[in-house]
C-alpha positions, 0 to 999 in steps of 0.5 A: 500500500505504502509502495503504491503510494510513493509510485504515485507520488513520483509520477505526479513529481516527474509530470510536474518537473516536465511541465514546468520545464516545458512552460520556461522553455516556452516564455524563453522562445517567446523573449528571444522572438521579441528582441528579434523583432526590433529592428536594426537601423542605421543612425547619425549623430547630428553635428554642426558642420558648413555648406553650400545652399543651393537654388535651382530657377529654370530659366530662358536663354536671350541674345544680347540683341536680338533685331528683327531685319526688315527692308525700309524700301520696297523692291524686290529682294534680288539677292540673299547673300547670307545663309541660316545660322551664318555668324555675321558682323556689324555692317556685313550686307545680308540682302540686297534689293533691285536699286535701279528704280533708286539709282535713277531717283538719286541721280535725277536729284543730283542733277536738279541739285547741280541745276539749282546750285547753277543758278544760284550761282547766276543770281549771286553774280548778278547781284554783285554785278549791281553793286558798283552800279548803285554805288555810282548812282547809275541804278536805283538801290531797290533793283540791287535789293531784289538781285540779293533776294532772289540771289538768296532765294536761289541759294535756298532752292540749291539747298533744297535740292541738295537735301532731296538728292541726300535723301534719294542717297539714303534710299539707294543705300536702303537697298543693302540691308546691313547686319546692324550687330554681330551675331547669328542668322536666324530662319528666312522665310523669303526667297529671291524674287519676292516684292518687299515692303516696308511695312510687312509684317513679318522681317526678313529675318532675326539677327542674334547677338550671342556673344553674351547671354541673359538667363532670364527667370522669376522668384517668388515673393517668399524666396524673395524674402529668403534671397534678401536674408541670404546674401549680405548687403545694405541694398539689392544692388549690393545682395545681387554683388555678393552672389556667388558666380552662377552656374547653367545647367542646360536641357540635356542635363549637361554643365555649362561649363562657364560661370554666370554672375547674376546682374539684376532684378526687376523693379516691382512684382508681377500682378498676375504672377506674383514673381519678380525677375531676374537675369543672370549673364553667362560669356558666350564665346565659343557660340554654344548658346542660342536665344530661346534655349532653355536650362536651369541656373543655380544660385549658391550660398555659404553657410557655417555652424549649421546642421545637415540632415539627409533627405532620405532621413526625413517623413514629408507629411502635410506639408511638414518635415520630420525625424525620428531622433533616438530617445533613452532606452533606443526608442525613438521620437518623432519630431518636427524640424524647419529647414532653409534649403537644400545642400546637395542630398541633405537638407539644411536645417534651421530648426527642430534639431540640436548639435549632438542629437542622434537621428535613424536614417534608414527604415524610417516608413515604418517607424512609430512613437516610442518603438525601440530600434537598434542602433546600428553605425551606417554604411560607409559609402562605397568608392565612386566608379569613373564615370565612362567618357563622353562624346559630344558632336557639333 
């Protein structure tokens, strides 16, 4: 009886170590399945450090002049002497119209100008004539008075005549049309042959003056604030001088590979656009610019003692920017930060953050209030791979 007893109680004891062994295992599978679900992040201690704002404005390109050529006779175009895109200077003939009508005009008032010059010559001698007659009381005084009248009215025809023989010259002349700047020839729409006049509406062509380009373009009322804030300077004029040089990227995404220096800004905003202008002027020897190209110009600022944040680092939520900063105990903090720019991928930061304060800069999407992480040290960057070489073709 007693043997059966102690048989029973041994079982019961075995059945009991075995559960309880059971359940610890148990508790410990479930505490090492939650520490593996907190995630491993990488983070950054934020620091003061210097750097480069930068602010892109898409821009229009402009020639220095750009002058529509149009005939200021009529006749017809008898030759072109230039070809579209032909780079051509000041005073170079680019068209030429029939001048025979105005050769004839010219030459028939150089005629009448010689025949008035003539007789002015006639009457003045006739005058002079008169005057030792008078002096000797042979003639009457009043017939020397009218010799000198007439004298000085022939003299005024003679004038008269030479004017219109100049004009007649300037006409004549009007039938080379002369490239009034350098530049580059633009399109023509008109062939050899064709009646021109001078008041067509459309020019016989647009003559650009490339030597020096306008980067032509429009900030805000806002970033009109932040471009004062920015650069030192009792006054624009001496803001716009302490721009950094400009640099131009052009449509295909290449550098322009001179530097600009921004010249002014426009008197007032625009009522309908609420922008003010600007123009930024770039060297165009080599001609690789044309009016109405079109690129994106960067204004650059220097800034010292402040705070970078990477993008990739930061939340875009309703119109705000935020981070997670890591708080004790490796939990983490969703906080709100104020930036002024951008510095390449990272952002200026103004506001929101402090110097010595640790950041997570990956995995963030997922990443609430209060939820432990593991910090991990970021990845170095890898080494940069040459990029291969590039051709280009004219």
């Amino acid at each position: 009886m007693i043997s059966g007893l102690r048989n029973c109680y041994s079982r019961v004891l075995a059945v009991t170590l075995i559960s309880t062994s059971v359940l610890f295992t148990g508790c410990g599978k479930k505490s090492d399945e939650k520490k593996d679900m907190i995630p491993s992040l990488p983070v950054m201690r934020v620091e003061s450090a210097a750097a480069d704002l930068s602010n892109d404005y898409s821009v229009r390109l402009e020639g220095r002049a750009d002058a529509e050529i149009r005939p200021q006779v009529d006749g017809v175009l008898q030759e072109i002497l230039v070809k579209e895109g032909d780079r051509v200077r000041k005073g170079q003939p680019l068209f030429k119209i029939d001048d025979s009508t105005y050769r004839e005009q010219y030459n028939t008032a150089l005629a009448a100008q010689h025949a008035a010059e003539a007789q002015a010559s006639v009457a003045k001698v006739n005058a002079d004539k008169l005057v030792p007659l008078v002096e000797n009381k042979v003639v009457a005084p009043v017939q020397l008075t009218t010799a000198k009248a007439q004298a000085q009215a022939a003299r005024a025809s003679a004038e008269q005549a030479a004017a219109q023989a100049r004009v007649a010259q300037i006409n004549l002349g009007y039938t080379v049309i002369k490239a009034p700047v350098d530049g580059y020839i633009g399109r023509i729409p008109y062939r050899q042959g064709t009646l021109l006049t001078r008041n067509q509406t459309q020019p016989l062509t647009t003559l650009s003056d490339v030597g020096k380009m306008y980067a032509v373009f429009s900030i805000s009322e806002s970033e009109f604030a932040r471009f004062k804030s920015l650069y030192p300077g009792n006054s624009i004029d001496e803001k716009i001088s302490n721009v950094p040089p400009v640099t131009l990227t052009l449509s295909d995404g290449t550098l322009y590979p001179e530097a600009g220096k921004l010249e002014s800004m426009s008197g007032g905003f625009d009522r309908q656009t609420g922008s003010i202008g600007m123009r930024a002027s770039f060297s165009n020897r080599d001609g690789l610019l044309r009016s109405g190209n079109s690129g994106t110009v960067s204004l650059k600022a220097k800034f010292s003692g402040i705070m970078l944040v990477p993008q990739s680092a930061t939340v875009d939520l309703q119109d705000k920017l935020f981070v997670f900063v890591l708080q004790q105990g490796n939990k983490v903090k969703k906080q709100v930060i104020s930036v002024s720019g951008k510095s390449g991928p990272s952002y200026i930061v103004t506001g929101g953050l402090k110097p010595g304060e640790t950041i997570v800069t990956a995995g963030i999407d997922k990443l609430k209030d209060g939820m432990p992480v593991k910090p991990m040290a970021p990845k170095p960057a890898a080494a940069p791979v040459a990029a291969p070489a590039q051709t280009s073709t004219r």
